[in-house]
C-alpha positions as CSV (number, residue, x, y, z in Angstrom):
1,X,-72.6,-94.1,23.3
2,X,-73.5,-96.0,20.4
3,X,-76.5,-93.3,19.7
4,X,-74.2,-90.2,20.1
5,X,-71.3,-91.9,17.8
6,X,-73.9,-92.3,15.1
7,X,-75.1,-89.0,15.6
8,X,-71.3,-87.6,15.5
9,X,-70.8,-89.5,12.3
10,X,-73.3,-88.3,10.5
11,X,-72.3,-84.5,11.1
12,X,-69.1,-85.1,9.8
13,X,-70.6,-87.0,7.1
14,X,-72.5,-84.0,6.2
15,X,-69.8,-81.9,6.7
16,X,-67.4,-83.7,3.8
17,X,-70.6,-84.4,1.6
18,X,-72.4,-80.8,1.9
19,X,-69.5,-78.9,2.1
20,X,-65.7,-80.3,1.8
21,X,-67.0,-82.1,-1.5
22,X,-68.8,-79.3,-3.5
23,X,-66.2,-76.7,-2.5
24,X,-63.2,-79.0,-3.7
25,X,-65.3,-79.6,-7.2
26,X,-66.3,-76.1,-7.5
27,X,-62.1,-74.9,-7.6
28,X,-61.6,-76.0,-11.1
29,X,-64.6,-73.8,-12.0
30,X,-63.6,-70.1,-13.7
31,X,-64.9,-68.1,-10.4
32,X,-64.5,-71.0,-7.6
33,X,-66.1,-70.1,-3.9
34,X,-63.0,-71.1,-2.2
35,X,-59.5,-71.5,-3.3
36,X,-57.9,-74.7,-2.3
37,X,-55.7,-73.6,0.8
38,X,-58.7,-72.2,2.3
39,X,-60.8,-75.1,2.0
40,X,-57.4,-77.4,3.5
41,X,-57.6,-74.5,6.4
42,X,-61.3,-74.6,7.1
43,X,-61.5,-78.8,7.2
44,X,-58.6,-79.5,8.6
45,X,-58.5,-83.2,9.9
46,X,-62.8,-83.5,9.1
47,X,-62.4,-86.7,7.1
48,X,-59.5,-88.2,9.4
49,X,-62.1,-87.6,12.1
50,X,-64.7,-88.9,10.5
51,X,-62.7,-92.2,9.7
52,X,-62.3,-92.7,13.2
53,X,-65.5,-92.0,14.3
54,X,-67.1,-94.2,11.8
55,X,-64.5,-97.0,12.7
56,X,-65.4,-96.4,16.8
57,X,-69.1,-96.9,15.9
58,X,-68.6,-99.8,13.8
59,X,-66.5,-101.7,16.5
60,X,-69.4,-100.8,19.0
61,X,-72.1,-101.8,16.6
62,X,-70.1,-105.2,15.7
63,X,-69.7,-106.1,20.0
64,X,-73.7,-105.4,20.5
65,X,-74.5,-107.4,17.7
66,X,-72.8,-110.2,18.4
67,X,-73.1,-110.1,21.9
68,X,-76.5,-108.6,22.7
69,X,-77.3,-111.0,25.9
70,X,-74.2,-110.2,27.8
71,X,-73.2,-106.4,26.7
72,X,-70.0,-105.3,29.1
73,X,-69.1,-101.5,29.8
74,X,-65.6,-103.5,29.6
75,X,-65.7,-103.4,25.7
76,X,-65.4,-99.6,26.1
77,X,-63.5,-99.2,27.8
78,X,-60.9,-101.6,25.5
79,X,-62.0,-100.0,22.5
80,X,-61.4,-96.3,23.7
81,X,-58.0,-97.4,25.0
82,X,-56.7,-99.1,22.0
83,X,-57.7,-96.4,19.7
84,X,-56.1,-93.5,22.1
85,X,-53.2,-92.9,20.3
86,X,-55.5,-91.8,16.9
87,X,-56.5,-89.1,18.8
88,X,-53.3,-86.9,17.9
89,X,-55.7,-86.4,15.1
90,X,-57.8,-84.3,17.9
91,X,-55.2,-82.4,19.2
92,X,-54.0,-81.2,15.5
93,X,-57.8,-80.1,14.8
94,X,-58.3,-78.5,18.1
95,X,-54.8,-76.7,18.1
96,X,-55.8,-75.4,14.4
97,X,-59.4,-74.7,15.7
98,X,-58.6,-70.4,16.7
99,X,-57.4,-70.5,12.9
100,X,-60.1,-72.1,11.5
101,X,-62.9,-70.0,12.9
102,X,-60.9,-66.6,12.4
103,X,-60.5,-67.8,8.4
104,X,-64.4,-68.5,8.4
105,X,-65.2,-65.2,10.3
106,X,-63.4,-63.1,7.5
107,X,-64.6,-65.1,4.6
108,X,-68.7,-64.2,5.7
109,X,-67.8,-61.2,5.7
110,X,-65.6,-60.4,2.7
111,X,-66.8,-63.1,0.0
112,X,-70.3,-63.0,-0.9
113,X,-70.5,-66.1,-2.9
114,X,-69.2,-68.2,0.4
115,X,-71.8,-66.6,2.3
116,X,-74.7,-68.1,-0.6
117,X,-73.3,-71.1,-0.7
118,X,-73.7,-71.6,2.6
119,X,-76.9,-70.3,3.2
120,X,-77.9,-72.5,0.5
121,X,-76.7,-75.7,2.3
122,X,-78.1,-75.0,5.9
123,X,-81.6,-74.1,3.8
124,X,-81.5,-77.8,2.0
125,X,-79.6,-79.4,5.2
126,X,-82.1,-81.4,7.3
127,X,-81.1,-80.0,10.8
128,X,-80.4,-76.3,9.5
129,X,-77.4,-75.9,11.6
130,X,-74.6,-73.2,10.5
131,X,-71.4,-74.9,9.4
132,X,-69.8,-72.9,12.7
133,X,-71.9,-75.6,14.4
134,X,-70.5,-78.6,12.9
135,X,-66.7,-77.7,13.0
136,X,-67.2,-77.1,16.7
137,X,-68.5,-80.9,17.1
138,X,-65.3,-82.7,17.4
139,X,-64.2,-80.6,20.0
140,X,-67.3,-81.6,22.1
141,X,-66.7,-84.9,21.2
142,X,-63.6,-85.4,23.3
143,X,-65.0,-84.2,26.3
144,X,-68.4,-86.6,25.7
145,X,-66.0,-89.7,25.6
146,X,-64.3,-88.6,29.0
147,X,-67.8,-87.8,30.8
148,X,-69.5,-90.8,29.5
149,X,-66.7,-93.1,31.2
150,X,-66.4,-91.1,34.2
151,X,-70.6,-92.1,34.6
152,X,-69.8,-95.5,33.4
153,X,-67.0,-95.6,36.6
154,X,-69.5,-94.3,38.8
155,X,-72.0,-97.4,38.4
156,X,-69.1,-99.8,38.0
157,X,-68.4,-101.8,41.1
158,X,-64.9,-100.5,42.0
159,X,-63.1,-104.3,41.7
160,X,-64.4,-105.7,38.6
161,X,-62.4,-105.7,35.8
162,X,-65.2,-104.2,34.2
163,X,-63.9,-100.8,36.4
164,X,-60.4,-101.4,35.5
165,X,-60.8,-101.6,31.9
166,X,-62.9,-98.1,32.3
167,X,-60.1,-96.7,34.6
168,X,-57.6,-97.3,31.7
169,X,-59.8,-95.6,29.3
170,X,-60.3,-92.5,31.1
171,X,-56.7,-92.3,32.5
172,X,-55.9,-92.2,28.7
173,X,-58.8,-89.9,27.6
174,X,-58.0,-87.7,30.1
175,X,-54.6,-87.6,29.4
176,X,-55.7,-86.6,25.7
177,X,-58.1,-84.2,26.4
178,X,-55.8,-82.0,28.7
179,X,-53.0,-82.1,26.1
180,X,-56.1,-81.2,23.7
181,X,-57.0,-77.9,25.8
182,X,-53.2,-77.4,25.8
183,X,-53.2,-77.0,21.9
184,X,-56.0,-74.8,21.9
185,X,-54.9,-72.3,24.5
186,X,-52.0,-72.3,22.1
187,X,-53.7,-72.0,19.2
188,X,-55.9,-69.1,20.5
189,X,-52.8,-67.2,21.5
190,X,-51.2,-68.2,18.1
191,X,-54.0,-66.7,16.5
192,X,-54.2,-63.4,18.5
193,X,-50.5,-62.6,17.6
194,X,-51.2,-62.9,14.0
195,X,-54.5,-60.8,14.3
196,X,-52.1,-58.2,15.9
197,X,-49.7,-58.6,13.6
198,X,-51.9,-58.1,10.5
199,X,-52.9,-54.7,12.0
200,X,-49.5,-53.8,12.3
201,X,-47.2,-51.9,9.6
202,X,-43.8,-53.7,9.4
203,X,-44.0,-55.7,12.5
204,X,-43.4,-59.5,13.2
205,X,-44.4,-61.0,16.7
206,X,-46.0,-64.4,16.1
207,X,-43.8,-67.1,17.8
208,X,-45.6,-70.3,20.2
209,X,-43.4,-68.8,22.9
210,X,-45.0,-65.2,23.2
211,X,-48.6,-64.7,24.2
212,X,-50.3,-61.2,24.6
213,X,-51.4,-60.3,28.3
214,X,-53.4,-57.0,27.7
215,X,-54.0,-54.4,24.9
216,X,-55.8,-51.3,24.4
217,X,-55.6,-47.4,24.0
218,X,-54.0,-45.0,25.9
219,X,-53.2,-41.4,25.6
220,X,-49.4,-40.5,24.6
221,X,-48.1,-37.9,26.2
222,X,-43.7,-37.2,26.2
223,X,-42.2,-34.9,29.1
224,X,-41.3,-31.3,27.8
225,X,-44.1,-31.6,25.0
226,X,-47.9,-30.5,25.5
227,X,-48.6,-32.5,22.5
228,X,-51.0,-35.9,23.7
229,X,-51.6,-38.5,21.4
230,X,-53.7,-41.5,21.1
231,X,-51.9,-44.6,20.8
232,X,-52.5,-49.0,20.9
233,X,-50.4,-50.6,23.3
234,X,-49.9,-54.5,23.4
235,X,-48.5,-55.8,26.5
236,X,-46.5,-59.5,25.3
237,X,-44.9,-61.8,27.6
238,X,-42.0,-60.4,26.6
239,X,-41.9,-56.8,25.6
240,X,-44.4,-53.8,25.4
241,X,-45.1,-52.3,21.9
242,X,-46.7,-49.3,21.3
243,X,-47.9,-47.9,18.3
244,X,-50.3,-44.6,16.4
245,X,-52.0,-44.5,13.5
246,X,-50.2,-42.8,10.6
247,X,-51.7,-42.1,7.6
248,X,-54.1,-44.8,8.2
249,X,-51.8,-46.8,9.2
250,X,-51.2,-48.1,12.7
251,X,-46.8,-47.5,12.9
252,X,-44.8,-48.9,16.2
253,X,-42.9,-45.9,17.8
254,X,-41.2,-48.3,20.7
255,X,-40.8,-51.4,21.7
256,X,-39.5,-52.0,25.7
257,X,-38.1,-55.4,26.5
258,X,-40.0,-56.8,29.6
259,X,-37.8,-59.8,30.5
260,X,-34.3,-61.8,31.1
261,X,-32.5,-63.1,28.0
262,X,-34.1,-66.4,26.5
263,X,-33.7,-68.5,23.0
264,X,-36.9,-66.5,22.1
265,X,-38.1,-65.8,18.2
266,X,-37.8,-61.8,18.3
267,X,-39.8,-59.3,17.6
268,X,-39.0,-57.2,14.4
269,X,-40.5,-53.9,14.1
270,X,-39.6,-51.2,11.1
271,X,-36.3,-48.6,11.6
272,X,-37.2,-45.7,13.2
273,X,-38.6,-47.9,16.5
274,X,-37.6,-46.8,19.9
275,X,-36.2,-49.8,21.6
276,X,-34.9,-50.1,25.4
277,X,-35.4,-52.0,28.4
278,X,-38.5,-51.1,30.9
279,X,-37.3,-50.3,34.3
280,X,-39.8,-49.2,36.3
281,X,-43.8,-48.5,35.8
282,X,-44.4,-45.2,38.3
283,X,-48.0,-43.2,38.8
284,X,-48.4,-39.6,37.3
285,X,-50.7,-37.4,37.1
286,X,-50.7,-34.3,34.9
287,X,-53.7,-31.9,35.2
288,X,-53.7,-31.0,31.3
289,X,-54.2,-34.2,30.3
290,X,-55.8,-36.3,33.0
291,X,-55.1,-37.9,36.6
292,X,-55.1,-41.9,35.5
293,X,-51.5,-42.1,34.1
294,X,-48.2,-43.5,34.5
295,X,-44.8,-43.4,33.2
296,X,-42.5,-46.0,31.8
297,X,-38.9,-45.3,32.5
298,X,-36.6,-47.3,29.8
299,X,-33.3,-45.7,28.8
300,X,-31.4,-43.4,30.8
301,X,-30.5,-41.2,27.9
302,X,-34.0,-41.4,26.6
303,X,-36.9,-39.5,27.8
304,X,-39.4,-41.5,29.4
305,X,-42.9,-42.5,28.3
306,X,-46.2,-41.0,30.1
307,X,-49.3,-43.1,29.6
308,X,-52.8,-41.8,30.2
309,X,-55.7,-44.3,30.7
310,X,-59.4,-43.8,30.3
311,X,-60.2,-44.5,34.3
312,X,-58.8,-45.4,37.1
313,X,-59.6,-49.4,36.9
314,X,-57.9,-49.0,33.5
315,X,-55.4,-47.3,34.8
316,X,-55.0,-50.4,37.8
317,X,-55.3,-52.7,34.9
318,X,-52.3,-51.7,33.0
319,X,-50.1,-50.7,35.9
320,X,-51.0,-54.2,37.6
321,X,-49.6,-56.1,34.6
322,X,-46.8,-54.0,34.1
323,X,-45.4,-54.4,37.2
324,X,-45.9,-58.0,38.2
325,X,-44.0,-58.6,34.9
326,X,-40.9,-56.5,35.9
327,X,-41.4,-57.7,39.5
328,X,-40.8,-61.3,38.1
329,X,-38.3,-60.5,35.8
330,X,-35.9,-58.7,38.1
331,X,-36.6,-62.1,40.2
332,X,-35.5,-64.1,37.6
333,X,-32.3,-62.2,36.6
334,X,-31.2,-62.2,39.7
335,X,-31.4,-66.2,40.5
336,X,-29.5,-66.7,36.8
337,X,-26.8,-64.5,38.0
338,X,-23.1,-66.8,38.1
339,X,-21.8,-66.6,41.9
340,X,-17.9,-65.8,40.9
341,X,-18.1,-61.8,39.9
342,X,-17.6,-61.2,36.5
343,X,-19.4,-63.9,35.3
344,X,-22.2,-63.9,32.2
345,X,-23.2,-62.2,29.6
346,X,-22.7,-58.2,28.8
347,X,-26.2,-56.6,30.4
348,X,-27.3,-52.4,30.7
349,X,-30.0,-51.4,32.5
350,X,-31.5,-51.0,35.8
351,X,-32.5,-55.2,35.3
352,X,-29.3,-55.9,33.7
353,X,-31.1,-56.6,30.5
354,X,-29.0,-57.2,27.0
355,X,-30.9,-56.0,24.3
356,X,-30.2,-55.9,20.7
357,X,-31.3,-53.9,17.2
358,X,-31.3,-54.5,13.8
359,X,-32.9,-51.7,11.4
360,X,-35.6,-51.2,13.9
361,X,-36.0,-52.7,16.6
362,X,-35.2,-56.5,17.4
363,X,-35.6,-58.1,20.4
364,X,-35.8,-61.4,21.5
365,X,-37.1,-62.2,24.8
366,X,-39.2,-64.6,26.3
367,X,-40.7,-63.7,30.1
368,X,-40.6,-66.1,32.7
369,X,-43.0,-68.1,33.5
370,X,-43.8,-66.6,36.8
371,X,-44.6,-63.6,35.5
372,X,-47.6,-64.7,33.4
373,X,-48.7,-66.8,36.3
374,X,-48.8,-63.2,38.1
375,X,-50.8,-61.8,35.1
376,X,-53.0,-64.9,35.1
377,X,-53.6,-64.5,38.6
378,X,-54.5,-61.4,38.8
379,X,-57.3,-61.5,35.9
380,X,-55.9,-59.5,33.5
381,X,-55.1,-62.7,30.8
């Protein structure tokens, strides 16, 4: 423990000292490499973690030095426990962690000076190691402390207080790292949203609430038209939205609510978006255009929406999803129905679905649970 802490510290040393440091000196320079809110995105938390780190070895260091006859695991144990609750700091990196290597992605590729300056660090750093490599270390670390006192436990004799000062630890690091893996699910779906929304004209979807189950391209095709047209579809927790490139741009043409009304952040798409609720998901086949489609039925007084996928596991794919998410939110509605007739809100639709719109399309629905677990379940998340 006290050889990997060391080793941990001095990656985040070189971290602030090759990297955070220059970069912050370098923004009051005419051209600098990085502007200050993308060197506060990159780093987030570094030197926090490095302060900890450094004060976790020096605790450790301090205990084997003045105790090197008669070292106990116990002193681990109490020193991981009382310094638990400074691992928020953790689950604030790790949560920011999809943003972080999304922003470093993009600024490789589109900012040539970034890319020297780092090539010019990993050629003078000792180890070589891309920064990617670094910023991933805290992550690791968390696990490390769990494994190392689960092996500790497992060559403890169970009823020593040595064991229950290692039980505490762990029951506490555990605790930390799940919430940890928690923010970074969250962070990753966070992330993908805005991706999607950035290659979007007009659209806002990012809220912690939604999450995107599938996405990919499909044929178009409408009934009484021969026209066909390629198109992106997202599948959300909450609502598919499918759009076509216009112009170079990629423009939503609807938006179909996929669950039961919940305090949910909407989605906001530009006028001219076809908005309804999904009904039903039913096979179709059309020998012009292909045998792997399906059709979404929505509105009544609208015409429905005939999908064409590229094969049939596609096709099994997106029909799969589809359904398990109406299957659970019919499910749903119907348990939050009031007994006494009459009762609740104003619905329409086949699910009894209220829906709203505001310029284009707004609509703000969250699925239910069960219906991701379905998604999840089935592989497609």
């Amino acid at each position: 423990l006290v050889q990997t802490e060391a080793t941990y510290v001095e990656s985040l040393r070189i971290v602030i000292d090759d990297y955070i440091n220059p970069l912050k000196k370098d923004e009051f320079s005419q051209n600098p490499i990085l502007l200050a809110p993308e060197i506060d995105l990159l780093f987030l938390r570094i030197e926090e973690l490095h302060g900890l780190a450094t004060f976790i070895h020096s605790q450790l260091m301090e205990k084997m030095n003045a105790h090197a006859e008669s070292l106990r695991v116990a002193w681990v144990g109490d020193l991981l426990y009382s310094v638990a609750p400074l691992f928020k700091i953790y689950e604030k990196y790790i949560a920011n962690f999809a943003a972080t290597s999304s922003k470093l992605e993009s600024l490789c590729l589109n900012r040539p000076g970034f890319m020297a300056f780092l090539e010019d660090v990993r050629l003078k750093s000792a180890s070589q190691l891309p920064l990617s490599a670094y910023l991933i270390k805290p992550i690791q670390r968390l696990m490390q402390y769990k494994l190392l006192l689960e092996k500790m436990l497992q060559h403890t004799a169970s009823d020593s207080n040595d064991a229950l000062s290692l039980s505490c630890a762990l029951t506490v690091i555990s605790d930390w790292a799940t919430r940890c893996n928690d923010a970074e699910l969250s962070g990753k779906r966070l992330e993908a949203l805005k991706n999607i929304e950035r290659s979007l004209h007009g659209v806002k979807v990012v809220s912690r609430e939604r999450s995107v189950l599938y996405q990919g391209t499909l044929s178009l095709s409408r009934p009484c038209s021969a026209q066909v047209q390629q198109c992106t579809a997202f599948v959300f927790s909450d609502a598919v939205l499918i759009a076509a490139a216009v112009d170079g741009l990629l423009i939503p043409s609807h938006l179909l609510l996929l669950g039961p009304v919940q305090h949910n952040p909407c989605i906001e798409t530009p006028p001219g978006t076809e908005s309804g609720t999904l009904n039903s998901v039913e096979d179709r086949t059309d020998d012009a255009v292909g045998s792997f489609g399906f059709e979404l039925k929505y509105d009544e007084s609208k015409p429905s929406l005939v999908l064409f996928a590229s094969d049939n596991d596609d096709n099994l794919r997106w029909t799969s999803v589809l359904r398990s998410l109406l299957q659970s939110a019919q499910k749903d509605f119907t348990e939050s129905q009031p007994n006494e007739p009459g009762g609740g809100d104003q619905h329409n639709g086949s699910l009894g679905l209220a829906s709203t719109a505001v310029g284009g399309a707004v609509l703000g629905y969250a699925a239910p649970a069960a219906a991701v677990t379905l998604v999840q379940g089935a592989g497609f998340s």
